[in-house]
Backbone as a ProteinNet text record, in pm:
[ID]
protein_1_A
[PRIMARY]
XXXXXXXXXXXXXXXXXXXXXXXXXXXXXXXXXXXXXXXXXXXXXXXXXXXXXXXXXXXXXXXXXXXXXXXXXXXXXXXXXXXXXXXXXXXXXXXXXXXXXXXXXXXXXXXXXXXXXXXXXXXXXXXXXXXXXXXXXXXXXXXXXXXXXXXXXXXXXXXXXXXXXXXXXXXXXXXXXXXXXXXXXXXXXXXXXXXXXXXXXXXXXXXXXXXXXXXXXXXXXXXXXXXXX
[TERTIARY]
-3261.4	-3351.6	-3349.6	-3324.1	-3339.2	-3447	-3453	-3548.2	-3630.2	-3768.1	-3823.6	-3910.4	-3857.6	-3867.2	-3960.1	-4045.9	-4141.7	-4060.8	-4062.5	-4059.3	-4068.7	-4019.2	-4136.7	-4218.7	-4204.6	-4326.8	-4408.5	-4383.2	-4497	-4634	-4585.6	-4690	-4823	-4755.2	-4865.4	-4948.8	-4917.7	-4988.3	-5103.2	-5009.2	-5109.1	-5198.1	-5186.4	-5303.4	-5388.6	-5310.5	-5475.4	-5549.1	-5432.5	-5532.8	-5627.9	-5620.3	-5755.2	-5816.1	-5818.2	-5899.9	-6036.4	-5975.5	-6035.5	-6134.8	-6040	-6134.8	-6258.4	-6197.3	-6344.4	-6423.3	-6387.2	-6523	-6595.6	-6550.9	-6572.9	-6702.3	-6663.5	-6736.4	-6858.1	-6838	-6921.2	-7038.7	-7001.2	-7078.1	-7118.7	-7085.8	-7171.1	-7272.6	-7277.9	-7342.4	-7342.9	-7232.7	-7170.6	-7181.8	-7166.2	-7140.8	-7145.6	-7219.7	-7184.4	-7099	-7026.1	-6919.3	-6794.9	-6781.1	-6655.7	-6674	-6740.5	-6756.2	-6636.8	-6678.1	-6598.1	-6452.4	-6467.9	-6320.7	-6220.6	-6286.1	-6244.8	-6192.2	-6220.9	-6173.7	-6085.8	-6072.7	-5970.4	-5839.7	-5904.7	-5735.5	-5683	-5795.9	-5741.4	-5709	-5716.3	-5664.6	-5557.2	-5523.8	-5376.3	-5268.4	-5369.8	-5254.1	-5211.7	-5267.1	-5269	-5180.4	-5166.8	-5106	-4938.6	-4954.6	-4828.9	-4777.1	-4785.6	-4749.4	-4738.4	-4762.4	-4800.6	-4625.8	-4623	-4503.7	-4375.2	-4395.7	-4257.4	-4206.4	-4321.9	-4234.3	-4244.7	-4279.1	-4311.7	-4258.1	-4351.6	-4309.3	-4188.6	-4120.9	-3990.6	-3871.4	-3913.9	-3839.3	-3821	-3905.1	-3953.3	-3871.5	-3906.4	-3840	-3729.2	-3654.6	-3503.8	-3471.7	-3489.5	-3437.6	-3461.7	-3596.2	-3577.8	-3504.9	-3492.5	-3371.9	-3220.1	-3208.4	-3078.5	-3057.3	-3157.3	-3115	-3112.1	-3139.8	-3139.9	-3044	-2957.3	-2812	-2699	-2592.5	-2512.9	-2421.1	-2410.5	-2319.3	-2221.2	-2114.7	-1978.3	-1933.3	-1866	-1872.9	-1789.3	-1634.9	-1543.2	-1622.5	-1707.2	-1727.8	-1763.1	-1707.5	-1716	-1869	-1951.1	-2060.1	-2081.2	-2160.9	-2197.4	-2350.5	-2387.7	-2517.4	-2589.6	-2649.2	-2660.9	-2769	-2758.9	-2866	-2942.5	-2864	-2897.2	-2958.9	-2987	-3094.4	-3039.9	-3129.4	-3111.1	-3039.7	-2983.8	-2929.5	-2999.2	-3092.8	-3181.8	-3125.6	-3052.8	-2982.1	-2863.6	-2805.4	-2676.4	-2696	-2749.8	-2741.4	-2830.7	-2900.4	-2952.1	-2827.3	-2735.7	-2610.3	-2467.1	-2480.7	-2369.9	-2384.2	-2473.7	-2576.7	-2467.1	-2425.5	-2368.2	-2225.2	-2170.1	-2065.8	-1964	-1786	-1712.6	-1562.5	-1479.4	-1437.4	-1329.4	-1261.3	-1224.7	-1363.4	-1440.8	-1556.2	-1638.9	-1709.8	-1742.8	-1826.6	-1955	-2079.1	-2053.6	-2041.4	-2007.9	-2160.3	-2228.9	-2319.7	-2329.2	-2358.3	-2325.1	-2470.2	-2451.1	-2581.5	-2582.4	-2673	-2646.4	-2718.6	-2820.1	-2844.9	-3028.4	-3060.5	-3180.8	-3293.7	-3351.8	-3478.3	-3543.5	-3575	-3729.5	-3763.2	-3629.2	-3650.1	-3713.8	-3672.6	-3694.5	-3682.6	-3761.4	-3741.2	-3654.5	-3581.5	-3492.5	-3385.2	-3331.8	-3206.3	-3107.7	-3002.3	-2869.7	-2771	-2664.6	-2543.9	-2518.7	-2514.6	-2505.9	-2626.4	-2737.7	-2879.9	-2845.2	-2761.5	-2791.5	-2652.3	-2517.8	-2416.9	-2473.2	-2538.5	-2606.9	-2659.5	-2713	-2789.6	-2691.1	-2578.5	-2493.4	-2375.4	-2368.5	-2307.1	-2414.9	-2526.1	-2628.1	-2659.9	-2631.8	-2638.5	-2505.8	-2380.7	-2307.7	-2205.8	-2226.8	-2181.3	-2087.4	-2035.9	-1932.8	-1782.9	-1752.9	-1634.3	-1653	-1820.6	-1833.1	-1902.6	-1922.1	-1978.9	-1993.3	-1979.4	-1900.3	-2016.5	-2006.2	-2059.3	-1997.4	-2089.2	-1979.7	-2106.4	-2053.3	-2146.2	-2056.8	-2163.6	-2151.9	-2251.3	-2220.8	-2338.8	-2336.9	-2411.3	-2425.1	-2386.8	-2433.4	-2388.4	-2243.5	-2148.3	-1993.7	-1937.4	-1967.7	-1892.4	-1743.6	-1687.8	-1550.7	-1469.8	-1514	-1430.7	-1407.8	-1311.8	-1180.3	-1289.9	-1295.8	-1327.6	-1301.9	-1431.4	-1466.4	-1381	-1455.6	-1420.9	-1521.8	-1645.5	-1725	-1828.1	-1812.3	-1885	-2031.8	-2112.2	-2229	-2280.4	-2377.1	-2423.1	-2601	-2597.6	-2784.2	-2815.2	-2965.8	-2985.3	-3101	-3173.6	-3302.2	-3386.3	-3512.1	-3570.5	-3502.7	-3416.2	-3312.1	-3308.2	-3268.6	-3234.9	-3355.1	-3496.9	-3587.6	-3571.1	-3516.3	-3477.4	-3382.2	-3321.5	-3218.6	-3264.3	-3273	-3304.9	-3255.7	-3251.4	-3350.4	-3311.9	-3367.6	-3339	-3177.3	-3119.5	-2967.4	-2853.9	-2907.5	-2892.8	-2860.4	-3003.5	-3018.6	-2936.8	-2914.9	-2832.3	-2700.8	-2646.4	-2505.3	-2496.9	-2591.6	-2597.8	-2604.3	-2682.5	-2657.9	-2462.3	-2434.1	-2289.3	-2174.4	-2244.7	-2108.5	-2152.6	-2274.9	-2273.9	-2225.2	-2211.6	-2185.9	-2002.1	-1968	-1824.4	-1734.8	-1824.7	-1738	-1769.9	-1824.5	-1889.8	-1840.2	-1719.6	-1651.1	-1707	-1637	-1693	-1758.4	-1952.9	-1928.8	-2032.7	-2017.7	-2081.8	-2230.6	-2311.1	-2439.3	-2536.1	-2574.2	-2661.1	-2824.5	-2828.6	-2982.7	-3026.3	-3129.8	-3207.6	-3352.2	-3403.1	-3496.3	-3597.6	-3721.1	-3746.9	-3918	-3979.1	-4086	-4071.6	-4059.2	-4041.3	-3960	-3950.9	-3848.4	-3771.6	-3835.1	-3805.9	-3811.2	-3870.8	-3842.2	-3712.9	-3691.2	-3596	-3459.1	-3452.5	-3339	-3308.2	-3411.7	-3353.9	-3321.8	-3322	-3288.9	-3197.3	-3161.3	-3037	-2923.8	-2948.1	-2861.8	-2823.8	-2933.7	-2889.6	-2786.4	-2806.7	-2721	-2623	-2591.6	-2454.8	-2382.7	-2454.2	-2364	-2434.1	-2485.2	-2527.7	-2587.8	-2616	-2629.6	-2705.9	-2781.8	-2894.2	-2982.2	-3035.2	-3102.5	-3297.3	-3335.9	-3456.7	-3498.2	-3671.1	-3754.7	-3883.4	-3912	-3993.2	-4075.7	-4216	-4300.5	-4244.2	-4260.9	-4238.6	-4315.2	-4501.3	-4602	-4665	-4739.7	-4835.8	-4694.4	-4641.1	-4556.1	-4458	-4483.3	-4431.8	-4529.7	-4659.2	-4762.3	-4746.7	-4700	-4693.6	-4806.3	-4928	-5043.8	-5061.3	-5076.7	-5067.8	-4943.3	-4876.3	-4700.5	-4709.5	-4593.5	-4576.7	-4408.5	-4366.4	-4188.1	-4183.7	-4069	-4027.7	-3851.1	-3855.3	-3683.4	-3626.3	-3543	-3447.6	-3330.2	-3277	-3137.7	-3044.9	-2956.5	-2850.2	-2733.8	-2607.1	-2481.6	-2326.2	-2247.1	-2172.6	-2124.4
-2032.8	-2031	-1892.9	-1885	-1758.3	-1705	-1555.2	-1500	-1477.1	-1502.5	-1519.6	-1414	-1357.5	-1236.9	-1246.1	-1093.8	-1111.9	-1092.9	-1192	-1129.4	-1007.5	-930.7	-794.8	-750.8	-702.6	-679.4	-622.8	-498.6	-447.1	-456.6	-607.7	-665.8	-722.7	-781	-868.8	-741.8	-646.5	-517.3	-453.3	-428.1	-398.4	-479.3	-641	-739.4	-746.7	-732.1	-711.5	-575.4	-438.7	-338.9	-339	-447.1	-416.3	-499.6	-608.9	-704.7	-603.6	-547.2	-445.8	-325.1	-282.1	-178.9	-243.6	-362.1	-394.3	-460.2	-529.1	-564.5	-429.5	-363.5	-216.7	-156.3	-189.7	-138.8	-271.5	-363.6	-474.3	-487.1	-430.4	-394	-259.9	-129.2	-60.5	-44.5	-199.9	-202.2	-160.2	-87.4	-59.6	-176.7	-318.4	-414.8	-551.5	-644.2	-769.1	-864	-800.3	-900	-879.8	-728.8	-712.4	-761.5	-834.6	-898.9	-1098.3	-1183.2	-1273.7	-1184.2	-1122.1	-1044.1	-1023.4	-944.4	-945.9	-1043.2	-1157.2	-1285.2	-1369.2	-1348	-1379.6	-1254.1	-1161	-1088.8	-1144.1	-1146.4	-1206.4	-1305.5	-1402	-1538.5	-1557.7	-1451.7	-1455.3	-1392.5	-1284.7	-1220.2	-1362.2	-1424.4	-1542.6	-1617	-1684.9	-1764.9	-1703.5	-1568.8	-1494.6	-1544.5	-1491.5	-1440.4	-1604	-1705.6	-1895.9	-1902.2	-1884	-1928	-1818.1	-1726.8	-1641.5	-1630.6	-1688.8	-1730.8	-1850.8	-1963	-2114.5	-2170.9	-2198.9	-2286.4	-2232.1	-2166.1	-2134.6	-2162.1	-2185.9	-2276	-2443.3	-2484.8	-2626	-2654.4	-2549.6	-2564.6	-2582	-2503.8	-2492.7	-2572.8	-2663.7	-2751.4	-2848.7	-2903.4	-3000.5	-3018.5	-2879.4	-2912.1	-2916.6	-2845.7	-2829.2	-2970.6	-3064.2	-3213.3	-3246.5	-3218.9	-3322.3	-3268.8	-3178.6	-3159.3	-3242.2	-3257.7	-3349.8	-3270.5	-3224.6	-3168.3	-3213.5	-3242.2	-3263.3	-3180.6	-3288.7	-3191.2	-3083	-3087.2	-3003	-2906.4	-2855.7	-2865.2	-2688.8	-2622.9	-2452.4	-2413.4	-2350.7	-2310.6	-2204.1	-2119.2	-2005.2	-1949.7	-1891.8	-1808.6	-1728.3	-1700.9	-1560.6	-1503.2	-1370.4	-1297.2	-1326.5	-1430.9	-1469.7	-1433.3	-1278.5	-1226.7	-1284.9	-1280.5	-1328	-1494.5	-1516	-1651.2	-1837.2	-1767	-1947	-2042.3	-2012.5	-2123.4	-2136.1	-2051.3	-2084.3	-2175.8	-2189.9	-2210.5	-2354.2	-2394	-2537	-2600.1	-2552.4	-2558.6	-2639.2	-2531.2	-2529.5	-2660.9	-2690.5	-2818.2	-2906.9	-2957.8	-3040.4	-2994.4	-2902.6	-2879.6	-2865	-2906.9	-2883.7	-2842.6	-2727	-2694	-2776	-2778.8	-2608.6	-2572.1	-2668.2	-2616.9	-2507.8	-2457.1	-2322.3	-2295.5	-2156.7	-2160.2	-1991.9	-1914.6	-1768.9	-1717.6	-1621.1	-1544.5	-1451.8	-1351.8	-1231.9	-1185.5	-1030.1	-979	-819	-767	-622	-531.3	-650.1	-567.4	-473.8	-498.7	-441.8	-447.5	-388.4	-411.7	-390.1	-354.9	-334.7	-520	-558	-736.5	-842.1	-776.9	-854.4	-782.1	-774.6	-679.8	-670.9	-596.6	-576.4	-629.6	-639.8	-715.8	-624.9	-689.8	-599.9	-715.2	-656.6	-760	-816.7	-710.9	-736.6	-812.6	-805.8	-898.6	-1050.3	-1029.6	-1172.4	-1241.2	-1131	-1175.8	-1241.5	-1174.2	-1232.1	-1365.5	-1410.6	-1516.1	-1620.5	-1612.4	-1679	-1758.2	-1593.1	-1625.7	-1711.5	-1656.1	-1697.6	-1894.2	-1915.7	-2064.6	-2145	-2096.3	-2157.2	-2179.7	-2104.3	-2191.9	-2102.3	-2002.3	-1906.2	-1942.6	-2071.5	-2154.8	-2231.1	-2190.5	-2258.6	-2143.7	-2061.1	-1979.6	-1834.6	-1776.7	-1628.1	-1540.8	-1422.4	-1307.4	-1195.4	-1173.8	-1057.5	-990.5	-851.1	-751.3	-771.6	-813.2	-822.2	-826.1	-789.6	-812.9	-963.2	-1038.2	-1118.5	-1145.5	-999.3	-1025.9	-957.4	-934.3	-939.3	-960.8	-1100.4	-1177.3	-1210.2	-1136.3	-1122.9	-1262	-1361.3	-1521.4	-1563.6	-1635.4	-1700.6	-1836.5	-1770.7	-1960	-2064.8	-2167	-2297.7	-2310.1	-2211.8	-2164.2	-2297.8	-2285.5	-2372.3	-2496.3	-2546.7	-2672.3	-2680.6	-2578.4	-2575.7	-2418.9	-2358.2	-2232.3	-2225.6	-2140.6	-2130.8	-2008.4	-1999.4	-1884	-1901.2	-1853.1	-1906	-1732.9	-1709.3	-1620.8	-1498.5	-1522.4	-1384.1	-1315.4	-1415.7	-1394.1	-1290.8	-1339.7	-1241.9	-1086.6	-1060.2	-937.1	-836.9	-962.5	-831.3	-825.1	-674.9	-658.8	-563.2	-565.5	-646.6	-815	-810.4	-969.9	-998.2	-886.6	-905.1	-928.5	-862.8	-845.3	-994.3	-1069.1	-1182.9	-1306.9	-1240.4	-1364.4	-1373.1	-1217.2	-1174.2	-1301	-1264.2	-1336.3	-1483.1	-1526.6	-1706.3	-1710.4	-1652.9	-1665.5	-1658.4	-1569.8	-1585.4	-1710.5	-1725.3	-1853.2	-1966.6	-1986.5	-2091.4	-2090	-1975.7	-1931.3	-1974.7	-1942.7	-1989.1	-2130.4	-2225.7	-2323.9	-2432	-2504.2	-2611.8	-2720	-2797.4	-2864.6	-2996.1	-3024.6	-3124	-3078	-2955.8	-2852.5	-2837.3	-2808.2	-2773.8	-2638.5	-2629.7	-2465.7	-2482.8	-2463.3	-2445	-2329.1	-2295.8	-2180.1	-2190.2	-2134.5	-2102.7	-1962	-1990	-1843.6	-1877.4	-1760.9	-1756.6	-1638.3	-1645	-1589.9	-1644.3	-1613.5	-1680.4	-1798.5	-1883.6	-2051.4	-2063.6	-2007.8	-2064.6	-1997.6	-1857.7	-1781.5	-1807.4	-1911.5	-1908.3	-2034.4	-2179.3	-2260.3	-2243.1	-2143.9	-2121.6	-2101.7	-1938.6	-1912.4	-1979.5	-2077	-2175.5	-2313.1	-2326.3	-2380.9	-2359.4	-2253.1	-2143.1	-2169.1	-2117.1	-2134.7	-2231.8	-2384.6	-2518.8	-2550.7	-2521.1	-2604.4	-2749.2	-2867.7	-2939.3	-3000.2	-3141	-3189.3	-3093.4	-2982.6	-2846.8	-2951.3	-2933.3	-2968	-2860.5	-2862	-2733.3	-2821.6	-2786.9	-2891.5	-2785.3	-2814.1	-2715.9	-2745.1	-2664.3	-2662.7	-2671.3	-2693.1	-2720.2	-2588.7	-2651.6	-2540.8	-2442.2	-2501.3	-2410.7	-2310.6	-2299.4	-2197.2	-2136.4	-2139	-2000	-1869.6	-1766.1	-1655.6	-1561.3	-1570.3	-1563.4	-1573.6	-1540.7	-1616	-1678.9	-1639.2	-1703	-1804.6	-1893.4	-2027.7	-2022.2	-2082	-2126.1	-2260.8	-2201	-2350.2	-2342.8	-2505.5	-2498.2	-2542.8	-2482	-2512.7	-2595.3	-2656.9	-2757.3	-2784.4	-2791.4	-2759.4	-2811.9	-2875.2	-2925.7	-2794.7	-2852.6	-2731.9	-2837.3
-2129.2	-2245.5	-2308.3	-2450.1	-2528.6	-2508.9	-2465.6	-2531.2	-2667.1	-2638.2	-2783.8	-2846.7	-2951.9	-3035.5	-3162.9	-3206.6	-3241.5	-3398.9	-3532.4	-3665.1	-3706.6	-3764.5	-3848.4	-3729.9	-3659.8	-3536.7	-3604.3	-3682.6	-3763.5	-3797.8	-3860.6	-3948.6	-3857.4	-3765.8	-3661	-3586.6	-3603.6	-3518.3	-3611.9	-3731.4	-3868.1	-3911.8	-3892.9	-3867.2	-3774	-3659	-3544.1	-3537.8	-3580.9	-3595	-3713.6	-3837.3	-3937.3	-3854.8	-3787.1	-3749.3	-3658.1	-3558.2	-3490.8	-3548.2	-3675.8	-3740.9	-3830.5	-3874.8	-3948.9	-3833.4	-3709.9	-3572.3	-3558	-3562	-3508.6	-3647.7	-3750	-3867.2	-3854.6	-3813.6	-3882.7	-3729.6	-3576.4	-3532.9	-3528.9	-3624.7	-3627.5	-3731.7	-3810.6	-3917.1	-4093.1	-4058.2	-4204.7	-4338.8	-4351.2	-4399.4	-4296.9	-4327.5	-4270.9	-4270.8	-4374.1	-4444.6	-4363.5	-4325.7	-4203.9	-4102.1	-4011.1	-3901.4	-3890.1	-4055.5	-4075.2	-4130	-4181.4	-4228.5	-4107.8	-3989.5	-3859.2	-3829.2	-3852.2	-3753.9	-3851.2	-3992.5	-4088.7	-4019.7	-4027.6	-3975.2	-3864.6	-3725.5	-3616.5	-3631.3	-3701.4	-3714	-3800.5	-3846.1	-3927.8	-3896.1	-3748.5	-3630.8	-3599.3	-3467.5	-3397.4	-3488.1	-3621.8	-3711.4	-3695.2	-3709.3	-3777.5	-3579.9	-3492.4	-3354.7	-3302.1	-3358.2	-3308.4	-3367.6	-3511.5	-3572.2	-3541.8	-3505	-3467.5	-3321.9	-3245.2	-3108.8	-3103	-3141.8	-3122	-3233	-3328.6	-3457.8	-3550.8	-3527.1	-3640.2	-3538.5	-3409	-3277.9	-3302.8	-3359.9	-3394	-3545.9	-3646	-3787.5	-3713	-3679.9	-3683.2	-3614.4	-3493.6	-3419.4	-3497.4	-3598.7	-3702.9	-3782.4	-3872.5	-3913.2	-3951.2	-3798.9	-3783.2	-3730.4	-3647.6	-3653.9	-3748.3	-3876.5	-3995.8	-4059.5	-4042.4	-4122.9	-4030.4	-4141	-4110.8	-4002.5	-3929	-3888.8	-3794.3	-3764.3	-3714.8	-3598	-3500.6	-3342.2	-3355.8	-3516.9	-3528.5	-3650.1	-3693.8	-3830.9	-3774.5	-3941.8	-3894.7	-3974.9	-3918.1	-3974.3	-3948.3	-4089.7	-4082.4	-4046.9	-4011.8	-4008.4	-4034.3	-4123.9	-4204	-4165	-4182	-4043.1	-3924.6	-3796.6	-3715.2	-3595.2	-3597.3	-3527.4	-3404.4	-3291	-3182.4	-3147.5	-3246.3	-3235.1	-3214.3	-3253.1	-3265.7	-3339.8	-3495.3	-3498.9	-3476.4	-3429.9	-3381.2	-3220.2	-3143.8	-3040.2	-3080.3	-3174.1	-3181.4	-3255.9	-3370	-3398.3	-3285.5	-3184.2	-3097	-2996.6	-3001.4	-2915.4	-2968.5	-3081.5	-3184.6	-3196.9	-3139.3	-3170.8	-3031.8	-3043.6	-2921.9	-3027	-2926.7	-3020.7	-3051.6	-3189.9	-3247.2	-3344.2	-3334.2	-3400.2	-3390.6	-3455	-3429.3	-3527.9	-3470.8	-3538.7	-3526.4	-3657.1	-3673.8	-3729.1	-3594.2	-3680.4	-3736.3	-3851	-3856.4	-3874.1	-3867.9	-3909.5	-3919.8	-3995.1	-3986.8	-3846.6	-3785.7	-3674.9	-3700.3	-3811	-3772.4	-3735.4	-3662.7	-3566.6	-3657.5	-3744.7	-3847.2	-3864.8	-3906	-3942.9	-3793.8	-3697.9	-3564.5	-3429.9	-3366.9	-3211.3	-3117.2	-3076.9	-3037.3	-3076.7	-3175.4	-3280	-3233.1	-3139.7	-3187.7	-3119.7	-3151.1	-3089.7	-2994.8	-2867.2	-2785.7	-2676.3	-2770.4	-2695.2	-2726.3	-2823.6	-2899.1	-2755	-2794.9	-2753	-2629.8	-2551.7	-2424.7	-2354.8	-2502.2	-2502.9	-2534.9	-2612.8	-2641.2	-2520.2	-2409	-2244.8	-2157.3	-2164.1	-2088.9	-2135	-2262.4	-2295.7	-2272.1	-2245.9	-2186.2	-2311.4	-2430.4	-2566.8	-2655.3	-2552.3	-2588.9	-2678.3	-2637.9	-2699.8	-2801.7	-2841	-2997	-3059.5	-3010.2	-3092.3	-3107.7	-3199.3	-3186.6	-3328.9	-3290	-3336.3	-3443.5	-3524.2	-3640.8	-3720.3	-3716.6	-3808.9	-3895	-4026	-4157.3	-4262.9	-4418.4	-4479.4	-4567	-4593.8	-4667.5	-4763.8	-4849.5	-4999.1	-4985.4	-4887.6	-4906.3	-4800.6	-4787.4	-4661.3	-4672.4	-4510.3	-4514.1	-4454.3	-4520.9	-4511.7	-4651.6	-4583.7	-4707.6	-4830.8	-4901.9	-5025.6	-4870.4	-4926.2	-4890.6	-4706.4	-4670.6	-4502.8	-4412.4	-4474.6	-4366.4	-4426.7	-4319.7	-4350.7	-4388.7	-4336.4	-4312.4	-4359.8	-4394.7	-4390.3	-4390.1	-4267.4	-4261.4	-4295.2	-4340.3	-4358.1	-4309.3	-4183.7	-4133	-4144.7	-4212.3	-4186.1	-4201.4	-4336.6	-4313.3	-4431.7	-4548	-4694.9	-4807.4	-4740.9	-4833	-4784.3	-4652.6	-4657.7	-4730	-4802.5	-4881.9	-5025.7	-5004.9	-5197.3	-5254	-5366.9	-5471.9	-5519.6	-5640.5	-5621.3	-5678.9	-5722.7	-5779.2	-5653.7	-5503.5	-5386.9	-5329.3	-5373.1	-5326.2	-5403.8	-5526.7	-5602.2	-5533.5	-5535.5	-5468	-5337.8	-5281.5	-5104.3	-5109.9	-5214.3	-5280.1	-5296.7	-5413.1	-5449.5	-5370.7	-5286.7	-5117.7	-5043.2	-5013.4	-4929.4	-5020.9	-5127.5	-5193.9	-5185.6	-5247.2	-5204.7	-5099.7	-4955	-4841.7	-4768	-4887.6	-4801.6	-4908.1	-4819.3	-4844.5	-4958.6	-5056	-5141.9	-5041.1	-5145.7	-5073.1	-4919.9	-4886.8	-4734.9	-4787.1	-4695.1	-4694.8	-4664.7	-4774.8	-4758.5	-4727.3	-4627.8	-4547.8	-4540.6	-4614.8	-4668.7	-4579.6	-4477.9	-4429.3	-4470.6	-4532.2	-4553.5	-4585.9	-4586.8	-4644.7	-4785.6	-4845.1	-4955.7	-5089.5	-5204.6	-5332.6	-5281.4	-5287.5	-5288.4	-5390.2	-5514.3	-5654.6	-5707.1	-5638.7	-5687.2	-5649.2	-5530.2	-5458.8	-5513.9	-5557.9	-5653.3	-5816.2	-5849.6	-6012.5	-5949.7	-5891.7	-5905.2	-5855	-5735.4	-5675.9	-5828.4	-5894.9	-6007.6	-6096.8	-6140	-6228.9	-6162.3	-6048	-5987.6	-5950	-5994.9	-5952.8	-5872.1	-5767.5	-5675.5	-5694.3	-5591.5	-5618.5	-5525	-5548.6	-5422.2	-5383.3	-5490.9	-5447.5	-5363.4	-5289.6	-5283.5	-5173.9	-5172.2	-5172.6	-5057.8	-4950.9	-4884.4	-4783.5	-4786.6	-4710.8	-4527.1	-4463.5	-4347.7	-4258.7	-4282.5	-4208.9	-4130.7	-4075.7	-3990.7	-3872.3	-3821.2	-3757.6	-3826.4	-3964.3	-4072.5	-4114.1	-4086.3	-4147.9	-4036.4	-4146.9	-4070.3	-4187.8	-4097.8	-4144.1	-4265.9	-4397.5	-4533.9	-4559.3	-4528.1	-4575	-4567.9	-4619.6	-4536.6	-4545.5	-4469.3	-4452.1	-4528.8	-4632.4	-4704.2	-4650.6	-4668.7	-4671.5	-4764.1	-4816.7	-4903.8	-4879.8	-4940.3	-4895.1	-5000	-5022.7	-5101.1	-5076.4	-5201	-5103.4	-5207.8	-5241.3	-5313.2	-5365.3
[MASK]
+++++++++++++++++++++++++++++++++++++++++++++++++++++++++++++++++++++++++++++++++++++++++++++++++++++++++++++++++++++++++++++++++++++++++++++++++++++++++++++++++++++++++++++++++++++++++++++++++++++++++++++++++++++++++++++++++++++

């Protein structure tokens, strides 16, 4: 079983520490109003910390069952972090098929992110002959036109910016992903932005679908996007 890693760690820390400072203000009487404020932060720690080790476990095994995918079929991964969808991917796959993740590797996006943690998890699942590893960036991915069958982008894509960044990173995944192939967009962020510009660019079967309570990362929510070329 993968180890399970915290999002943005940042953020969930900077949520329970206001939660704390306004308990702290609201029992020393300062305002009454910081006492429920307190327990809106803590409860949007708890929300954020429910969906980044649990429920974005659940998205992705949903719907990586609900893509079509093929036991030979080559798929890509775009900033796959510790490898969650590659390894619900590889489940479905024997080779010459094969599930390529790349990523730039940074821990600000996810805790302890680096290659060789992930590579780990990849030996440790048994799924080494379907599935392989590569530092790369998104918006200039080093594969050939209409390379793969499939391309995910789970929890990855609102990290690159600006938003000209992000169009770039649409136009390569569309690029190396076979006519006809499927683009799975996981994110909490520009779901409206990622269907214009997937418009603009041809795409096709674009649809936009909430992802439920196991996608609130405390106000956020995870939508998925779906797409064919």
């Amino acid at each position: 079983m993968m180890k399970r890693t915290v999002d943005a760690p940042l953020v969930p820390i900077l949520l329970g520490l206001a939660g704390i400072l306004e308990l702290v203000a609201g029992m020393a009487g300062h305002t009454w109003i910081t006492v429920p404020l307190a327990l809106v932060f803590f409860a949007c720690t708890y929300l954020y910390l429910r969906t980044s080790l649990v429920g974005k476990y659940k998205i992705i095994d949903r719907v990586v069952g609900k893509t079509r995918i093929a036991a030979t079929d080559q798929v890509l991964d775009l900033g796959c972090g510790h490898g969650a969808v590659m390894l619900a991917v590889a489940k479905h796959l024997r080779a010459p098929g094969k599930v390529t993740g790349i990523d730039i590797w940074k821990r600000v996006d996810q805790s302890g992110n680096r290659q060789a943690a992930t590579q780990a998890v990849i030996e440790a699942a048994g799924v080494s002959q379907v599935a392989q590893l590569q530092t790369a960036d998104m918006t200039a991915l080093p594969f050939n036109d209409n390379q793969f069958d499939a391309v995910f982008a789970s929890l990855s894509l609102h990290n690159v910016k600006p938003k000209q960044a992000r169009r770039q990173a649409l136009t390569e995944a569309l690029r190396v992903l076979k006519p006809g192939g499927r683009l799975v967009i996981i994110d909490i962020e520009h779901s409206g932005e990622y269907r214009r510009a997937l418009t603009t660019l041809g795409a096709q079967e674009i649809e936009v679908t909430n992802a439920g309570l196991d996608g609130v990362y405390g106000v956020m929510v995870t939508r998925v996007l779906t797409a064919s070329k």
